[in-house]
MIZA-913519 format. One record per residue (C-alpha): residue in three letters; z negated, y negated, x. Coordinates in steps of 0.001 Angstrom, whole numbers, padded with zeros to 6 digits, always signed. Layout:
BEGIN
AlaZYX
...
This chain:
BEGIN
Unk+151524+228599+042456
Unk+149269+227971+039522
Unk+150156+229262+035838
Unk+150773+225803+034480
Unk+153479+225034+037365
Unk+154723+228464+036707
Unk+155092+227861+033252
Unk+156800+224471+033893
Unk+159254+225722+035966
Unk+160081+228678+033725
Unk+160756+225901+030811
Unk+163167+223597+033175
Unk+164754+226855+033721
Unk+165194+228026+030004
Unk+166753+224554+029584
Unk+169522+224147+031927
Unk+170128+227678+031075
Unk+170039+226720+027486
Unk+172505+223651+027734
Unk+174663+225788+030015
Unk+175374+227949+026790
Unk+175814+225162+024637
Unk+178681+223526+026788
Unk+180572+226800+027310
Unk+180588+227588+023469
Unk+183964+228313+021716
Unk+185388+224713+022088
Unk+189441+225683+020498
Unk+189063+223237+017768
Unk+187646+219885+016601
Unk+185199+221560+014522
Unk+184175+223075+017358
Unk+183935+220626+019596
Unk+181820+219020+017309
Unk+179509+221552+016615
Unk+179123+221842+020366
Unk+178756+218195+020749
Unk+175792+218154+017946
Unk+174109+220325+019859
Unk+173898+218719+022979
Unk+172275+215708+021199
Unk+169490+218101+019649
Unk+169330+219383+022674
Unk+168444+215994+024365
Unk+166225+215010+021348
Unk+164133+218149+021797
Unk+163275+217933+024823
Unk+162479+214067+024944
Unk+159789+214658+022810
Unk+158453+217007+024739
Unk+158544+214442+027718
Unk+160724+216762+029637
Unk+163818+214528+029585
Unk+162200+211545+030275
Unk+163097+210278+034019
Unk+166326+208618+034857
Unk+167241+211638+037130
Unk+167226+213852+034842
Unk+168948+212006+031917
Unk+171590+211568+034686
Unk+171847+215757+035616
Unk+172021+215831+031465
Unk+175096+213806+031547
Unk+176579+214582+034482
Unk+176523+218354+032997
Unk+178402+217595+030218
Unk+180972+215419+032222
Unk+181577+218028+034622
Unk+181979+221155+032267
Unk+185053+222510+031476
Unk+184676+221694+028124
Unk+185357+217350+029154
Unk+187977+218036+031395
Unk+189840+219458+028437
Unk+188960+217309+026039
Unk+187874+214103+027439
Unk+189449+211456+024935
Unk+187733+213094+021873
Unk+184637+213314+023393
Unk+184605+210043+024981
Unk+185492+208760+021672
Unk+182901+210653+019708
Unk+179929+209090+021533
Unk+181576+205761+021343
Unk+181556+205866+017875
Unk+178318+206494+018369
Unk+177697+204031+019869
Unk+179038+201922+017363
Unk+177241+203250+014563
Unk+174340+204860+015316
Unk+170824+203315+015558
Unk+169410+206492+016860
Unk+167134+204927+020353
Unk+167995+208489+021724
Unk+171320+208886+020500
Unk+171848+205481+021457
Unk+170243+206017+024895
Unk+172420+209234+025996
Unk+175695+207613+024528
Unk+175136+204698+026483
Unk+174205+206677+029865
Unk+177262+208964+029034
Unk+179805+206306+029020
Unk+178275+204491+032107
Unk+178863+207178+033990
Unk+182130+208148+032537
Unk+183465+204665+033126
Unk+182162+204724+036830
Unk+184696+207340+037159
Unk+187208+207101+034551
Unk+187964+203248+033779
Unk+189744+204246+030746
Unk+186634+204608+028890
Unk+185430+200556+029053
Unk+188873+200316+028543
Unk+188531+202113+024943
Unk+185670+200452+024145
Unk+187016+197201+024785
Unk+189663+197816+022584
Unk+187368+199577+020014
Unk+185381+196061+019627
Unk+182133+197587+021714
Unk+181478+194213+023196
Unk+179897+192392+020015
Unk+177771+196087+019462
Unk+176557+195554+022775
Unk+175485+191646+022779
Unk+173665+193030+019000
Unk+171983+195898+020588
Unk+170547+194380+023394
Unk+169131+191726+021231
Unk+167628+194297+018906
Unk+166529+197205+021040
Unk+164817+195190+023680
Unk+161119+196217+022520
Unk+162432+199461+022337
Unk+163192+202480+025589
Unk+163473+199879+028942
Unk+165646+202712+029948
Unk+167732+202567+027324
Unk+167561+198629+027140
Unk+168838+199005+030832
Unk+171178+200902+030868
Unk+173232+198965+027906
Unk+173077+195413+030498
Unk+174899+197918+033209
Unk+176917+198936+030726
Unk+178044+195350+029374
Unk+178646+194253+032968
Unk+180383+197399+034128
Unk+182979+196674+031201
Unk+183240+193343+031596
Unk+184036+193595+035098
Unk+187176+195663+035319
Unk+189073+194172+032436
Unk+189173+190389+030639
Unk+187293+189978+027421
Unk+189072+188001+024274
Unk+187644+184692+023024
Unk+186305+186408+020135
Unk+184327+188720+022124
Unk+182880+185898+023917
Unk+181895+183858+020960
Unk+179431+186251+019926
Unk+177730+185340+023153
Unk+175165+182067+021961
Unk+172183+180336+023714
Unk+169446+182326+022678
Unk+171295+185589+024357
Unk+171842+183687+027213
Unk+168358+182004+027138
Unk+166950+185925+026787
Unk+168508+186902+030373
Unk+167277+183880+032124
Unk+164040+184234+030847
Unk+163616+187758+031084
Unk+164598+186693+035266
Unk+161698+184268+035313
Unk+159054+186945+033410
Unk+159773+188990+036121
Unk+159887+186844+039295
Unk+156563+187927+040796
Unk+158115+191774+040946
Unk+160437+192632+043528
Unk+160688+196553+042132
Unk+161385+195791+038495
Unk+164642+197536+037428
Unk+165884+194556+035288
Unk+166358+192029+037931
Unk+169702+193533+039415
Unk+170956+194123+035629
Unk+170230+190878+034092
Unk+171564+188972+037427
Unk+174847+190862+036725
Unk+175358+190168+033261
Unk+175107+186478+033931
Unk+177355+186157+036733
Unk+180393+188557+034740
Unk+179920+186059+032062
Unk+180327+183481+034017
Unk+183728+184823+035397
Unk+184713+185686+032033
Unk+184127+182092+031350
Unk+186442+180898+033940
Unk+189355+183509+033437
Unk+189407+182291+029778
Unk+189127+178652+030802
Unk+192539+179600+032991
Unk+194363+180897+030196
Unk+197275+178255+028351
Unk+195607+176884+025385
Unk+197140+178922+022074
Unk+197893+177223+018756
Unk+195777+179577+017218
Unk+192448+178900+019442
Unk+190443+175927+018076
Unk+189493+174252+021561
Unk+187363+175792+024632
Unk+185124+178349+024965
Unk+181676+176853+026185
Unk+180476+178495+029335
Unk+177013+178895+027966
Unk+175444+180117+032089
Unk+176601+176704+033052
Unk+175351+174744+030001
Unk+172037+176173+030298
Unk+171725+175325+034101
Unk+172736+171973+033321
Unk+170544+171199+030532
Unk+167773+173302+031696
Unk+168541+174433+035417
Unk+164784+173927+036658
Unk+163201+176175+034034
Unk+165120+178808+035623
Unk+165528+178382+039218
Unk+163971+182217+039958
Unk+167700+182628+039074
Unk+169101+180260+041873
Unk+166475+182047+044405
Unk+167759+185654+043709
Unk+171980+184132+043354
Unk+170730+183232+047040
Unk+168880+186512+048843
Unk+171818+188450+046952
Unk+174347+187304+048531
Unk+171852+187483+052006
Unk+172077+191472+051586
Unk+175338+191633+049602
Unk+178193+193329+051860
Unk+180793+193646+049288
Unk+183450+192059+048541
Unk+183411+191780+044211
Unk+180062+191115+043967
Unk+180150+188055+047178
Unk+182798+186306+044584
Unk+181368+186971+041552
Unk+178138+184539+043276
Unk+180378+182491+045246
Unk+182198+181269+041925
Unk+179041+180757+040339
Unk+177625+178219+042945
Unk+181163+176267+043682
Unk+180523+175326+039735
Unk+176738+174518+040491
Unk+177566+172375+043256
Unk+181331+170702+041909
Unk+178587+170070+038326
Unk+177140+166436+038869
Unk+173498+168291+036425
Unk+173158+170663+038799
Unk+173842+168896+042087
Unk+169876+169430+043016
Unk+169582+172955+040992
Unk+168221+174390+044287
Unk+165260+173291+046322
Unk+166131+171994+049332
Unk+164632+175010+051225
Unk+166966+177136+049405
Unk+169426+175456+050550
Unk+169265+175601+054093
Unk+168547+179127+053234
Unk+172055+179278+051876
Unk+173754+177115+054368
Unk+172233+179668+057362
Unk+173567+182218+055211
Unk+177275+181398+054612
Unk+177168+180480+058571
Unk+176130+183735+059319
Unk+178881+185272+056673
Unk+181923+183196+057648
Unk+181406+184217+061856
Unk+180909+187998+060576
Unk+184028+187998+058504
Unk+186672+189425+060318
Unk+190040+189619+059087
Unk+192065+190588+061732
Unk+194379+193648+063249
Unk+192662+196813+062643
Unk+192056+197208+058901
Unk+193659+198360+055741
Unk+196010+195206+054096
Unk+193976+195101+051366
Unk+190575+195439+052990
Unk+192210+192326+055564
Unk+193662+191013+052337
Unk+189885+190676+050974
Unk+188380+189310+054056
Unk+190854+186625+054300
Unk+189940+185502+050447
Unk+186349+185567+050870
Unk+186667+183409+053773
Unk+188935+181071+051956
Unk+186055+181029+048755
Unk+183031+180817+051106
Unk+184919+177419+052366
Unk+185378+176468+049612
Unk+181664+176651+048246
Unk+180176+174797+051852
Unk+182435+171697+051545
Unk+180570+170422+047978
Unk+176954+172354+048633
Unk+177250+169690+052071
Unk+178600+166986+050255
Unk+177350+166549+046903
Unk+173778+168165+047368
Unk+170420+166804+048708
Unk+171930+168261+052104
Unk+174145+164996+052199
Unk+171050+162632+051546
Unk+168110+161456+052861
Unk+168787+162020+056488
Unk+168684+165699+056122
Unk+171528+166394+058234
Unk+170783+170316+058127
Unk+172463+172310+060947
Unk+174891+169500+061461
Unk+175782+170617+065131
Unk+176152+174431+064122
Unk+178103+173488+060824
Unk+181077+171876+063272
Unk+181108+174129+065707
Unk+181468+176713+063133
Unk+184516+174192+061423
Unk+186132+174288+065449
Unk+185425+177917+065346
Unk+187477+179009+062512
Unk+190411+176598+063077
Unk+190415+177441+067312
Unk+188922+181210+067340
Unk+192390+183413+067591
Unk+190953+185859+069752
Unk+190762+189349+070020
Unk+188104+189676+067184
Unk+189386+186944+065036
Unk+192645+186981+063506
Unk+194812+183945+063951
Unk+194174+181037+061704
Unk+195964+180243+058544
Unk+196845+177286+057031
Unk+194368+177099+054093
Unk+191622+177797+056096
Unk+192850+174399+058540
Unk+193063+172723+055380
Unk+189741+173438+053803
Unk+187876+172721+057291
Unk+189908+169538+057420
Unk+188025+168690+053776
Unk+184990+169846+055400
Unk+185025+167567+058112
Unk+185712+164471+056212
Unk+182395+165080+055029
Unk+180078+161735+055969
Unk+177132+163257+057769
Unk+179556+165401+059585
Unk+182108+162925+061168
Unk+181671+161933+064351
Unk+184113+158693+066305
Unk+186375+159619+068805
Unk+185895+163376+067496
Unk+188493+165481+069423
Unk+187354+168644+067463
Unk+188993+166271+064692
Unk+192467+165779+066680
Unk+192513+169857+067394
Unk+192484+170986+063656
Unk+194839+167919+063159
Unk+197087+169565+065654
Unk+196540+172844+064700
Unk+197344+172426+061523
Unk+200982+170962+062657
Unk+201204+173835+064648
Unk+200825+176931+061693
Unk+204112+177808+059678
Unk+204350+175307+056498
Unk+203959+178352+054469
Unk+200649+178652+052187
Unk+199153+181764+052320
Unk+199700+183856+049486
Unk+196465+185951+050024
Unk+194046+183844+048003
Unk+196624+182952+045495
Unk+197484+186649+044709
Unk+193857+187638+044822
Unk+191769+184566+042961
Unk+194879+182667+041856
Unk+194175+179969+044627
Unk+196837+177938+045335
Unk+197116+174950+047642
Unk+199873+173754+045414
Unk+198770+174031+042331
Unk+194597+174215+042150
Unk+194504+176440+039442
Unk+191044+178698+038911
Unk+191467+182040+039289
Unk+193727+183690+036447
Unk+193743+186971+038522
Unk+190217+187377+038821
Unk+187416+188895+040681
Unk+187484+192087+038428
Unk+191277+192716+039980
Unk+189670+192707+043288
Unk+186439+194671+042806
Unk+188301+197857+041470
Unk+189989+198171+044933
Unk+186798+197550+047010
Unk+184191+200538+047051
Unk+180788+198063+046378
Unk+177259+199564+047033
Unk+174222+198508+044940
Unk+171638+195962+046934
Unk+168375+195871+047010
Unk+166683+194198+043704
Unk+165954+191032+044992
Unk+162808+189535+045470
Unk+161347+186379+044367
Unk+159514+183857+047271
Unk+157512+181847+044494
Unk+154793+182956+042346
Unk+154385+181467+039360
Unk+151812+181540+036766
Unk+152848+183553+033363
Unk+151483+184576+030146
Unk+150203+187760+031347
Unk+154150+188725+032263
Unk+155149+188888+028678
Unk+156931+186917+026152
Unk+155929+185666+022986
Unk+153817+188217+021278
Unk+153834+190346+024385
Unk+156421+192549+023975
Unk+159394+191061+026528
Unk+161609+188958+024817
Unk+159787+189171+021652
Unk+160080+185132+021137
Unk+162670+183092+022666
Unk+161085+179646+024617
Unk+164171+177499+023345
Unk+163847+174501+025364
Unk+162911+171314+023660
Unk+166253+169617+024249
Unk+168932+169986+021910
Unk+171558+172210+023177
Unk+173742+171828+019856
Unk+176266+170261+022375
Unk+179625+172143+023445
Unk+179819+172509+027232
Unk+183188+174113+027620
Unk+184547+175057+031375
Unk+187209+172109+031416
Unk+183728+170183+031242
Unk+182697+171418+034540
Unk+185624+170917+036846
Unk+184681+168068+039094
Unk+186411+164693+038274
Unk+188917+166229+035708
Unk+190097+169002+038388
Unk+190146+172778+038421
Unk+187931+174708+040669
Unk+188802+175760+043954
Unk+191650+172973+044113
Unk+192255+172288+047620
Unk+192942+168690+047462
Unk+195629+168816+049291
Unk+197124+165294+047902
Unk+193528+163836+049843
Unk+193818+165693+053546
């Protein structure tokens, strides 16, 4: 071992030996815990300017050190509270940075803590800092899109919280997606994704909510208005919604997409969003998704709970991507054989892998099949479902309604949402996805070539309110089973 190694290592050492002394300090009192607490952020500051705190791993161990001591165990709301204040107040980028990573991974494991900060107004700091602080640490810029989305997924946000969302934040994401389409490893692409889709769900568990007398109208759902006005500016978007939900085994993250595209496909602008390549793409994929799903005897209720409402919203996102897309034109006809005998599949596979058949799956196959390209005279697979569907117990199926607030009856969107179902499903991180286009850029930046410097508002005017009652299809909710039509 060389002497500069040597040396190295001896320094790590002297470090974690240093912090170890800081975090078992005296910690009886406030002022102590305080004084403790200030020197774990010189601590951090030190050392980053030495470049020896620099990697995510070890701003991670640096955490994970603190939230693991004694000293949090015992005093976990204060502290948690102290670095959301700052947080809040400080404009510190390391401060700032090691707040932000603390509370991630505190809320990974504690929920409480986006809890407090939703209640402590840390949404609106949030949108502001990662408008401001985007030329600034990527880590840091990073980790506060993880930590927006990892808030926003577990709880509802207020309408005033989602005000302070406007087009050019929105525009920032999407763009900041297409800057980066020709790089499969960049860190931002699963973030970013994220963000949008949460806001979208946000979007449609406020549209849900009873109209107050104090609320002046709708919220616009600004993911939607800018795909409508805009969609092919940002189809690198589209492409990764797509391979995501290719690799995606969860269950939270699956719905989070599949909402997303039942509102691109039920939206007359965005009918033709997606190339038609993608789309086969997509139908081969939620083929592929509906034979795999399995809820039958065997598994956990709500794990067999989860499967059955995931098969329920992947039905419910083929019937308008064949109907109202360029699928349904043209002659394209894509997969039409392998599309109905999936249909006879679901309604007439009770076997010994499949669970039996209930009746809003027979119901949305039966919309399904009154799809134009897909009929067929004389069809018996047409008089089976008919009779299978006399056959299964008049009573709807509570699963979907009690997990997305489906209901055959009453085709309301989901007022429990997606976030009620992801904290009960353990969900692993995919692969970033990775772009099939190139496209040509301005040397991969933005503006004046820092990312994001300069927004590229789009020349139409986008002054106009698009709120979610705007995008139901024909004046009706999504995921309405349209019953009243079968």
């Amino acid at each position: 071992m060389d002497e500069d190694t040597g040396a190295r290592l001896d320094d790590e050492q002297r470090f974690w030996q240093e912090l170890d002394g800081i975090l078992s300090a005296p910690n009886e009192t406030y002022e102590q815990i305080d004084d403790v607490l200030r020197s774990y952020l010189e601590l951090a500051a030190q050392y980053k300017e030495e470049d020896r705190l620099s990697s995510e791993y070890e701003v991670a161990r640096y955490c994970y050190c603190l939230l693991d001591a004694a000293l949090f165990q015992s005093h976990q709301d204060y502290i948690r509270r102290q670095f959301l204040y700052c947080l809040l107040q400080d404009d510190d980028v390391d401060t700032l940075h090691l707040a932000s990573a603390l509370l991630l991974f505190d809320g990974r494991t504690h929920e409480s803590a986006f809890e407090l900060m939703q209640r402590e107004g840390a949404f609106p700091r949030l949108i502001e800092l990662v408008r401001s602080r985007r030329d600034d640490s990527i880590g840091l810029h990073r980790l506060l899109l993880e930590l927006m989305y990892e808030m926003a997924r577990i709880q509802k946000l207020n309408r005033k919280d989602l005000t302070t969302v406007d087009d050019a934040f929105v525009l920032f994401l999407f763009q900041r997606i297409e800057e980066l389409s020709d790089d499969a490893d960049d860190p931002y692409h699963y973030p970013l994704i994220r963000v949008l889709l949460i806001l979208n769900e946000q979007y449609m568990c406020l549209a849900n909510e009873p109209a107050s007398p104090s609320s002046s109208g709708g919220v616009t759902n600004r993911v939607m208005k800018l795909l409508s006005a805009h969609g092919p500016l940002y189809r690198t978007f589209g492409e990764n919604l797509i391979l995501l939900l290719n690799r995606e085994a969860a269950l939270a993250p699956q719905l989070l997409i599949l909402k997303l595209l039942y509102l691109l496909f039920t939206t007359p602008t965005t009918y033709e969003y997606f190339y038609t390549n993608d789309l086969h793409v997509l139908v081969d994929v939620v083929i592929r998704n509906l034979l795999d799903l399995d809820p039958s005897v065997g598994k956990m209720d709500e794990e067999r709970d989860g499967q059955k409402a995931l098969r329920h919203t992947y039905l419910r996102v083929l019937c308008p991507l064949l109907r109202n897309t360029q699928l349904g034109r043209e002659g394209n006809n894509y997969k039409r054989e392998e599309v109905r005998k999936l249909l006879y599949l679901l309604v007439n596979g009770s076997t010994a892998h499949f669970a039996p058949v209930d009746e809003t799956v027979i119901r949305l196959v039966i919309r399904c099949k009154q799809i134009d390209w897909l009929k067929e005279e004389g069809d018996e697979q047409d008089q089976e479902i008919e009779r299978k569907l006399r056959e299964v117990a008049p009573k709807e199926s509570d699963v979907a309604k009690r997990l997305l607030g489906m209901s055959l009856v009453d085709g309301g969107v989901s007022s429990l949402s997606v976030m009620e179902v992801s904290a009960k499903v353990t969900k692993e991180k995919p692969l970033v996805p990775a772009p099939r286009r190139r496209r040509t850029k301005n040397n991969g930046t933005l503006g004046n070539g820092k990312y994001g410097a300069e927004l590229k508002v789009p020349p139409r005017d986008l002054s106009a309110s698009f709120s979610s009652d705007e995008i139901r299809e024909g004046g009706k909710s999504p995921f309405a089973d349209d019953a009243d039509e079968i």
